[in-house]
N, C-alpha and C positions, 0 to 999 in steps of 0.2 A: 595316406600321405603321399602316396604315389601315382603319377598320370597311369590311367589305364591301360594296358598292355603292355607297361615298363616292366615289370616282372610275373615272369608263367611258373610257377611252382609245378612238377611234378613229379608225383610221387611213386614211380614204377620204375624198373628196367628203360635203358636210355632206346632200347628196339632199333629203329633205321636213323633217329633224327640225326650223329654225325652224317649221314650218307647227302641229306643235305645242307651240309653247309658249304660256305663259298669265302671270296678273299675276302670281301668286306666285313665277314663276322670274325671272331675269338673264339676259342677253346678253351674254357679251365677246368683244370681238374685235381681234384686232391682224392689219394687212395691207394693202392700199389702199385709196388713199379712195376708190375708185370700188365697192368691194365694202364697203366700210363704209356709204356712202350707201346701196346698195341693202339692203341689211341694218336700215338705218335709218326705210328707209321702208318694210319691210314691213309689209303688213294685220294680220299675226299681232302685231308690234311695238309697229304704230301703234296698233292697234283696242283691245290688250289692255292698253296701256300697259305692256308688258316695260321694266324699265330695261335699260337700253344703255350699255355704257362700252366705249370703242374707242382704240386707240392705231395711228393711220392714219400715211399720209405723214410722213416727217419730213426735210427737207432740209438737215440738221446743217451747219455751218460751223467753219470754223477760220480766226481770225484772224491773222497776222503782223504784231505790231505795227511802226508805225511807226520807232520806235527800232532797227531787229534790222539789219544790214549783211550781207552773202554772208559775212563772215570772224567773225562771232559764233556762239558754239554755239549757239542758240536758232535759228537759222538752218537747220543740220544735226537738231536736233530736231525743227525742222516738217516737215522735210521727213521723213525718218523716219517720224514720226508719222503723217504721211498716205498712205505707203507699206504703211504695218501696218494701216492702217482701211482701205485700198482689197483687200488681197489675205485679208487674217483671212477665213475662211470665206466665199471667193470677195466677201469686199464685200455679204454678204449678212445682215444687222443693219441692226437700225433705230437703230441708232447711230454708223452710223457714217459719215464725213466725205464728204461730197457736192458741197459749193463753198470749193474754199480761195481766202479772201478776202486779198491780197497787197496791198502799196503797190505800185501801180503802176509807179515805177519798178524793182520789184525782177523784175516780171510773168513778165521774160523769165529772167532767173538761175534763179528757182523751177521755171520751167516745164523747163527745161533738166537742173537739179536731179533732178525727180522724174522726168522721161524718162529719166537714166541709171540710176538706181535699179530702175524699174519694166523694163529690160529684163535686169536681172540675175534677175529671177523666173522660175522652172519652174515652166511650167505641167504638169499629169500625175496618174497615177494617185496617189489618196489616199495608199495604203499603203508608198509609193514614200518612201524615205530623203532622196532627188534632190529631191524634188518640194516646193513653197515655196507653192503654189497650187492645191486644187482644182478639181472641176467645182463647173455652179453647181447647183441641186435637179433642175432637169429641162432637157427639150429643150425644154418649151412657154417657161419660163422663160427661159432663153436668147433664144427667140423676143422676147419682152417685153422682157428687155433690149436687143434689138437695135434694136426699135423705138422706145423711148425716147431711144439714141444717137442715131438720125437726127435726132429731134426735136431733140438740143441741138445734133446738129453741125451742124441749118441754123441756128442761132442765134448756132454761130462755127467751131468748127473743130477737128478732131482734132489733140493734137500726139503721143498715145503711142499704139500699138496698132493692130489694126483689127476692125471687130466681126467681120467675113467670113473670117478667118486666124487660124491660134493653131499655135503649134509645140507640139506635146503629149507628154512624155516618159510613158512607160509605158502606152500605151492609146490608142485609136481615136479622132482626131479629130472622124470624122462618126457615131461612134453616142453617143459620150460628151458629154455636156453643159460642152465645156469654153470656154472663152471667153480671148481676149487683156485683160488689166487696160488698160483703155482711159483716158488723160486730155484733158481737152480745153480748150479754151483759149478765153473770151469776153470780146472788147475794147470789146463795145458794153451799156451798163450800164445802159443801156435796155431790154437783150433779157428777155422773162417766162420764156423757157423753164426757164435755170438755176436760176430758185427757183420752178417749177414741175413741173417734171417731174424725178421722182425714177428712175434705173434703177438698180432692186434687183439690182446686182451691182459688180463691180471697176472701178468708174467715180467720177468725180470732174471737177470744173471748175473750174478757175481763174482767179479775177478779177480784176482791179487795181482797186485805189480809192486815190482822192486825198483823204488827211486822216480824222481819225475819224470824223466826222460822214458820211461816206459810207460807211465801213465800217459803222458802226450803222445806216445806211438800207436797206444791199444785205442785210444781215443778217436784218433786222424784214420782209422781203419774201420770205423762207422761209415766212411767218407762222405761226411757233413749231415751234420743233423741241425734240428729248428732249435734245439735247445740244450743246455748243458749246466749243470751245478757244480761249485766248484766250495766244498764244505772244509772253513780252515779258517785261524785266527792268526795264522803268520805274515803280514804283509810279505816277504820274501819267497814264503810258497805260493802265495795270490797270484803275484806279479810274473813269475816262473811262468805257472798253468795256465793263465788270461794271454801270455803271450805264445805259448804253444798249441791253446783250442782255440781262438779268435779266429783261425782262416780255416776252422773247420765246423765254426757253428755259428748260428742268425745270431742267437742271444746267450749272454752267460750269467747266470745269480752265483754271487757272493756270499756264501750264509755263515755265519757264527754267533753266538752267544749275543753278539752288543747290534746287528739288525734283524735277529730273529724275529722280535717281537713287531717291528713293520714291514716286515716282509711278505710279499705278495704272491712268494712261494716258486717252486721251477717253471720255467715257462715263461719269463719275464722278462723285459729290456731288464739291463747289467745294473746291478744292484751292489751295496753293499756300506759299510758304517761311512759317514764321512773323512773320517782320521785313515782311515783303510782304501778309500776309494784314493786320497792323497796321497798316501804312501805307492800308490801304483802309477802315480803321475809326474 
């Protein structure tokens, strides 16, 4: 469908090819910020003035609003929902949910929550019927995510999983790149790790905040992510949180009970019931 030579796929390490580029081309790039930065400051980059567009780190959030009780479906749909962002291709998207922001009082039902869910998952060979969970790209990857665990679990504490173990149905634990869906739990709201350190795989952290105004504080200390869930049936707590994460995120979904069922899930332009998306307007 495309003139010849309009697009080169390939598939290896990038080797010298930044070293030639010039003004007249582009640079994009999606992946981390540490490999974005050095990409950014390249000679070839800098000296030539390449433009550069990058779509680096993103420490996406899902909030629980204040309003949601353990016995509300909204309840059962965050939780869900952050089950289906943690395991959807090993947790590896740049969309997908990384700190789910909870009322504090609820810290421990959710966490409890998403630990019986996340241990109903198979993990295993792709092509496997059984299987609910892939590997993740590679073994160095793996690697990376193991190391970025450490990082959050000294900042609080594992409650699902462990980076070192994984039950693997249909295939080799130690040649296959597969990993346990890890969650982990941080009580101190002070800690930087959790909206700093991203591990690109089946991982996620859960927070407690007290009142909205903390929820949009622990949120905006992502320092902007591509995406954000904002889980509540209050237009008043909607309208609250949509105007306190909007200048810190691309997009925000609306989920409750009455647009669950056409909802296109985290990740999405802003969503949400019509009666509810007018009550914000």
């Amino acid at each position: 469908m495309l003139p010849e030579g309009s697009l080169s796929l390939l598939c290896a390490g990038p080797g010298g090819l930044p070293d030639d580029l010039v003004s007249q081309g582009t640079l994009s790039f999606t992946g981390s910020a540490v490999t974005a930065l050095a990409l950014r400051t390249h000679p070839a980059v800098g000296g030539q003035a390449v433009p550069f567009n990058t779509e680096a780190d993103s420490l996406n959030c899902s909030v629980l609003g204040p309003d949601v009780t353990a016995r509300d479906p909204e309840f059962n749909l965050y939780v869900d929902q952050l089950v289906t962002e943690m395991t959807v291709k090993a947790g590896q998207k740049c969309t997908a949910i990384r700190r789910a922001l909870v009322p504090a009082a609820l810290a421990d039902t959710v966490t409890s929550a998403v630990s019986a869910a996340l241990a109903a998952v198979v993990v295993g060979h792709s092509a496997s019927l059984n299987t609910t969970m892939g590997p993740l790209a590679s073994l160095a990857q793996r690697e990376e995510v193991r190391a970025a665990v450490a990082k959050l679990a000294a900042a609080g504490c594992i409650a699902h999983g462990h980076p070192d173990a994984v039950q693997v149905h249909g295939a080799d634990a130690r040649r296959g790149a597969f990993l346990s869906p890890i969650l982990l739990r941080c009580d101190d709201n002070s800690a930087a790790a959790p909206h700093e350190v991203e591990a690109f795989g089946p991982i996620a952290t859960v927070i407690g905040y007290d009142g909205i105004d903390e929820a949009v504080t622990l949120a905006a200390r992502g320092d902007g992510s591509l995406a954000g869930s904002i889980v509540t049936r209050d237009p008043d707590v909607a309208s609250r949180l949509v105007a306190g994460l909007a200048p810190w995120h691309g997009r925000l979904l609306i989920l409750n009970r009455d647009d669950a069922a056409e909802s296109t899930g985290h990740g999405t332009v802003i969503q949400g019931h019509p009666d509810l998306l007018a009550a914000l307007t």
